[in-house]
N, C-alpha and C positions, 0 to 999 in steps of 0.2 A: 504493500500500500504506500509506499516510500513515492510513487506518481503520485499519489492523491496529494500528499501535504506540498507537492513540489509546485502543483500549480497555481495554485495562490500566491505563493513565493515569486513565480517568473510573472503574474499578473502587477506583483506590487512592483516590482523590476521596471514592467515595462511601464506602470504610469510616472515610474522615478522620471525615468527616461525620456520621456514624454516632459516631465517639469524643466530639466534638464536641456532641455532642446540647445538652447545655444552655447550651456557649456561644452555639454558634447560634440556638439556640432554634423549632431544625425538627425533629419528633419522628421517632428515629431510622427507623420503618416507613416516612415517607414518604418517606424517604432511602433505603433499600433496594429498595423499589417504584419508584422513578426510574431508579435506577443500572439496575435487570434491564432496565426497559422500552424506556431510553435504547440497552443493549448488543445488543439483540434486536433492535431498531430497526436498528442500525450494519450488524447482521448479511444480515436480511431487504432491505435496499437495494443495500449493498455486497457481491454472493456474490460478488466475487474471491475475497475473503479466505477463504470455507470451501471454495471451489472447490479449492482446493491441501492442505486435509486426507487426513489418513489417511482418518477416519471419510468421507468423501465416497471417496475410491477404494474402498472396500469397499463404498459403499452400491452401486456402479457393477456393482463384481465380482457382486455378489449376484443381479443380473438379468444373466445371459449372453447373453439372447436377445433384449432388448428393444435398438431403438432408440438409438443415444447421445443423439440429439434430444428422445428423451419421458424424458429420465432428467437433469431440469435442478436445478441447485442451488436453488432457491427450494421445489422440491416435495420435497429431502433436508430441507431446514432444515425447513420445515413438520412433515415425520415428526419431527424427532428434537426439534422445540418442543413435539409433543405426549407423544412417548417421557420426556424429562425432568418434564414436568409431570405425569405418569404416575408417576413415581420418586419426584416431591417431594411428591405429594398422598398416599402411602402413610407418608412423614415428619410432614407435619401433621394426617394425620386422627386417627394415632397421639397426637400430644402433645394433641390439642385432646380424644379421648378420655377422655386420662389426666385433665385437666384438668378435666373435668366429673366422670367419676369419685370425682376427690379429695375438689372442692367439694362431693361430694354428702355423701361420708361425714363430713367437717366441718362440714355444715351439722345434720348430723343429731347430732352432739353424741361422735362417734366419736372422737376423740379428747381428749375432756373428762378418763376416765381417766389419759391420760397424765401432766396436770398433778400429778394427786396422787401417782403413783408416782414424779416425778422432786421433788416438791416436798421441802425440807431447809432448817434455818436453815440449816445451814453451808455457807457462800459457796465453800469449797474443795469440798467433795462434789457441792454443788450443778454448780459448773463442770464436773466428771467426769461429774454424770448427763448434763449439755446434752449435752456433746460425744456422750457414748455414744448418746443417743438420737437424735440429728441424725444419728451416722456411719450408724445403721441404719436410721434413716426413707430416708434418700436413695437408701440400694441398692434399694428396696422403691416407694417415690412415683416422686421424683424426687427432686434436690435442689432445685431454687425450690420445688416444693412443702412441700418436708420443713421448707424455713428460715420460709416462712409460719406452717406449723405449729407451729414452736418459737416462732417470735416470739411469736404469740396465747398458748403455756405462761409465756414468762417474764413478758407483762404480769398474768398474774395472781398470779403469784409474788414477781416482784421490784418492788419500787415507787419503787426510788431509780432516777433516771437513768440515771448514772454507774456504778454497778452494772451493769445493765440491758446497756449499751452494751456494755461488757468480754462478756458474757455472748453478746451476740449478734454480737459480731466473731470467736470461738473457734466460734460454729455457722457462720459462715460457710464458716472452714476445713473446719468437719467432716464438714458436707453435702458439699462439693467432692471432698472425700477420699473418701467412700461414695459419689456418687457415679459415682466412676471407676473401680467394682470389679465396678458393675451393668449389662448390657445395655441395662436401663432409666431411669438412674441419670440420666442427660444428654442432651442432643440429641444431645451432638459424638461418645456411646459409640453412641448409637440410631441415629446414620450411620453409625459404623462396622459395625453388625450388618446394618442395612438394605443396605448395598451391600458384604457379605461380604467384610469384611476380616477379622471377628472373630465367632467363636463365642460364645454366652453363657458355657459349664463354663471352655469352656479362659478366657477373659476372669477369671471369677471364682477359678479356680485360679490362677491366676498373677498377681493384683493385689491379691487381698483384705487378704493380711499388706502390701505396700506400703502401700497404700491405709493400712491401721489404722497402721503408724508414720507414716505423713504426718499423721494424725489426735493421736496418741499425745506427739509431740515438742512439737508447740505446746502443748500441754493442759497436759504437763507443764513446762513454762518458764512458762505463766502461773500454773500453780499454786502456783508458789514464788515469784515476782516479781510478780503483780498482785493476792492474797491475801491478805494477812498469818495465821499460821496463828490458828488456833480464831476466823476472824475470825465473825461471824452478821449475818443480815439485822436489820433495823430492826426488824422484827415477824415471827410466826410465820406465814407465809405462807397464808392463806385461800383454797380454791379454791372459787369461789361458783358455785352455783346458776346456771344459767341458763334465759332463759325458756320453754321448752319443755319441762319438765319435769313442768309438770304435763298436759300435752296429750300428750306420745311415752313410750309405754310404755318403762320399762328396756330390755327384750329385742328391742325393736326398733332400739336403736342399736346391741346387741352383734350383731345379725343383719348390718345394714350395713357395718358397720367390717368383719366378718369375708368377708361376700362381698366387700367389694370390695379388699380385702388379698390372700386370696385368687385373685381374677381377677387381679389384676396379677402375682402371682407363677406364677400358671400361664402366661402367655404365652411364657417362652422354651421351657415345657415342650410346649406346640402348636404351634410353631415347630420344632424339634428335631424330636419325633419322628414330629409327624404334617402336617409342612411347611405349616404353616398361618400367613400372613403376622400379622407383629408388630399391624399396626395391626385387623386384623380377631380376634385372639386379646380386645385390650384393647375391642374395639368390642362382642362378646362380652362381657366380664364388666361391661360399661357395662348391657347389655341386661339381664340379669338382674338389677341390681340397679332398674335401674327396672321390672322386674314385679312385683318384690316389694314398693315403694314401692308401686307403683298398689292392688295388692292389699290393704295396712296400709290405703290411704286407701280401699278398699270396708271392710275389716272394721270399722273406728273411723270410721267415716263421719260420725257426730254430732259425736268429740273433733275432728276434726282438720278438720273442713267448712273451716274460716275459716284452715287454716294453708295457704293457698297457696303462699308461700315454700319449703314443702319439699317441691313436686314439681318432678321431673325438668327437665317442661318450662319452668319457669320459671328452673332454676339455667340452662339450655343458653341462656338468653338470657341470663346475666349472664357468660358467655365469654367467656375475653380473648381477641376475635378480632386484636385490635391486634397480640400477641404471635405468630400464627401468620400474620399477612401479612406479618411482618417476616422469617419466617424463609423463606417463602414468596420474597422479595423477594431475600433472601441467595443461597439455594439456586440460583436461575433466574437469579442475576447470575453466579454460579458456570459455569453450563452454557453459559453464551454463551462466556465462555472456552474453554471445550472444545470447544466445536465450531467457534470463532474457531484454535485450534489453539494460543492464547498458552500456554496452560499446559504443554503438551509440550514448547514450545519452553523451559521458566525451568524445569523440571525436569531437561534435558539440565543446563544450567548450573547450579542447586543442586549436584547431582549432583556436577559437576565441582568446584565449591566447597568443599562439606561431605561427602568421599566417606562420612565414617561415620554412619552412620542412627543410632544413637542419639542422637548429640550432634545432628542434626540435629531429631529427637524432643523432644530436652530443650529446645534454641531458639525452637522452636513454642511448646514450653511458656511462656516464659518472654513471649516477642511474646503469648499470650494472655491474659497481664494487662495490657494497652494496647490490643489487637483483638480483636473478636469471634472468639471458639472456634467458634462453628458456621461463619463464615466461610473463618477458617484450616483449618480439619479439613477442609471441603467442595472448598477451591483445593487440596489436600493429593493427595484422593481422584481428583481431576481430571489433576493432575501425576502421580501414579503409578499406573499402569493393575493391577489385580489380574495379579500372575505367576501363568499355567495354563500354562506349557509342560510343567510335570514338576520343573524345575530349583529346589535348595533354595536360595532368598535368601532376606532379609528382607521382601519383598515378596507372600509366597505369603499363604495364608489361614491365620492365626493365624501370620502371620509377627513377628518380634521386633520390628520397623519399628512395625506397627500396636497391638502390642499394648502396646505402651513409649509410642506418642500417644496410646491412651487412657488413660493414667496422666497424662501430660503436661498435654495440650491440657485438661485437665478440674483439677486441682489445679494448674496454673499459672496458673489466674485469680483466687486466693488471695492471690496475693503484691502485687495492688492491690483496692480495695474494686471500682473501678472496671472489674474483670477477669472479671467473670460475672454472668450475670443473676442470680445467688443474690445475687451483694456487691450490685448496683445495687438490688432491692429491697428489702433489711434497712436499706442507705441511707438509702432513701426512707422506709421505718416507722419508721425511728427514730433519721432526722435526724441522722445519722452522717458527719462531713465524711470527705474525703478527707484532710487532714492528720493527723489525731485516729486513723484508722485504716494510715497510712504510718508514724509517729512510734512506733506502737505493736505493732504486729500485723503489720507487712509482714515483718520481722526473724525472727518467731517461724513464717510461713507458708513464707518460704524455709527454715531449719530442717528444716519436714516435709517440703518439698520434695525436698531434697536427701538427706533421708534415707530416703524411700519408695522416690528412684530409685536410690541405690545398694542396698537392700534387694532392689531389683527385679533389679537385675544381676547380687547374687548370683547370688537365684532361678533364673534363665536360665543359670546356668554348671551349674548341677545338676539342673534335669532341663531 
């Protein structure tokens, strides 16, 4: 049984590894694609280990009549590598969707307006629109989307650095804060929907106001401590022209931005009432908006001959496939666990550790500014099986467990730059160390932290 305790060991390995990224200098996907291929491997060689599963005794019970001879662990594991990859491929076709989506509607200049609606000399106002507009791009994109999209607003607004920086460490938090109020908001809230822990209504009724004081607390400490008041930009902010302006009609970026804002906000509503999966809702309003592109590029056939750049086909190849093999890589490292049976086994003992799930909830939260949130969330989902017997715990669907981690697990990657993919790439665009944002902003992110979960507690005592 010396495989069984091993792999846990090479799981915690590979999210070191993964933390580690630019010490080591081995980019974190290939370290996640290792770790699954490495676990799956352990698995498909060594079936002692899932021989002694729950899941393998049911898989047993399920066929009463066959053979115990034709019902061998190598042809479970087989079904249930394809079962999981089945699970995970509904998680990333979703993101890599939204992904193309987004870029379509940004390349097409859809969010061009926003600059000037949030553009302001004053440094204090300015701070308020970021945040505001960051909390509600992220419930609506995503948030690594939504913080792209603020970055591109403040380089054309703000031109001082050091400004700049301040500005885009407060959207960090903000986007995190929106998005853990949205079903679509996160990866680690889009597992929780996807494998029914959480509803969309009930998720946004009972996180939104959280959500907005975890967003609201920072804003305002920075607003009175990184400020000074009536302070003003250097210059009056210029939002320029870009070059596509004279080749795309106006009414053709307010058509895009509008479908595909749109499409993404209809998804939990196809999902809800007419059961139609998350990833296929968003795959949908991807579609449409590429007919109507195709269509623009028949009717302006002469203006737009030479703008290849802004078809579909060409953005679906500038896709960050990197970031959905990673998660790809996570997800299926995850699942070897579970059908290894570790996880069952370190949630008896959680359990016994931390009987109370919130504080357990809040913990998570807190390990997701040093680990991977989709990682954490996904071993979470694995350790505690969905409660269907009837019985009210925290564990049922839309239980207080799940719905307190997606507050957690998504705004406790805040409290380090290094704690979500929204901090890791504002990082990288704008050159933002880890000291400069711990010294400054870690302080003000626990803050909202602390204050959206007791916000949240209330909420839960009264309805």
């Amino acid at each position: 049984m010396s495989w069984y305790y091993l792999m846990p060991v090479i799981f915690v390995l590979g999210i070191i590894g993964i933390a580690l990224e630019e010490q080591i200098k081995i980019n974190k996907t290939a370290t996640a694609l290792l770790t699954s291929v490495v676990l799956w491997a352990i698995l498909l060689i060594d079936t002692d280990i899932a021989a002694v599963t729950a899941g393998f005794r049911q898989f047993v019970a399920s066929f009463p009549h066959a053979p115990a001879e034709d019902l061998g662990v190598s042809d479970y594991l087989s079904f249930k590598l394809t079962e999981h990859l089945g699970d995970v491929s509904s998680t990333l076709f979703f993101v890599l969707s939204s992904m193309v989506l987004v870029n379509t509607i940004d390349t097409y200049g859809g969010f061009k307006s926003v600059a000037k609606i949030v553009a302001t000399t004053n440094k204090r106002a300015l701070l308020w629109r970021v945040a505001i507009a960051s909390f509600f791009f992220s419930a609506f994109l995503d948030n690594l989307a939504a913080a792209i999209v603020i970055i591109a607003i403040l380089r054309r607004l703000v031109p001082d650095t050091t400004d700049r920086m301040k500005y885009a460490c407060i959207s960090i938090i903000a986007c995190n804060a929106g998005g853990s109020w949205s079903p679509i908001g996160d990866v680690t809230t889009l597992l929780l929907w996807n494998n029914s822990r959480i509803t969309p209504y009930y998720q946004i009724f009972h996180l939104v106001i959280p959500a907005f004081m975890n967003m609201v607390v920072p804003t305002l400490l920075a607003h009175y401590f990184l400020f000074k008041k009536n302070a003003q930009l250097r210059a009056l902010p210029d939002v320029p022209e870009d070059s596509l302006d004279d080749i795309l009609p106006q009414h053709a970026r307010i058509i895009v931005l509008v479908l595909g804002i749109v499409s993404l906000m209809l998804v939990p509503i196809w999902q809800t009432f007419f059961d139609v999966p998350a990833f296929m809702g968003v795959i949908f309003g991807l579609v449409i908006v590429w007919i109507y592109t195709e269509l623009m590029f028949f009717r302006f056939k002469k203006r737009l001959e030479n703008a290849t750049e802004l078809r579909v086909t060409t953005l679906l190849n500038h896709a960050d496939l990197t970031t959905i093999f990673y998660f790809l890589g996570i997800l299926m490292s995850v699942a070897a666990l579970i059908e290894g049976g570790q996880l069952a086994a370190a949630s008896t003992r959680v359990t016994a550790l931390i009987p109370n799930t919130g504080l357990l909830a809040a913990i998570i939260g807190v390990l997701s500014s040093m680990l991977d949130n989709v990682a954490l969330v996904a071993a979470v989902l694995g350790m505690y099986p969905l409660e269907t017997s009837g019985a009210i715990t925290p564990f049922v669907v839309n239980g207080s467990f799940w719905v307190f981690l997606a507050y957690c697990a998504v705004t406790g990657g805040s409290l380090l730059i290094i704690g979500s993919a929204t901090g890791v790439t504002v990082m990288g665009l704008e050159g933002i160390s880890f000291g400069y944002y711990f010294k400054r902003f870690s302080l003000l992110a626990l803050a909202g932290y602390i204050s959206g979960a007791v916000v949240y507690q209330l909420i839960s005592l009264i309805f």
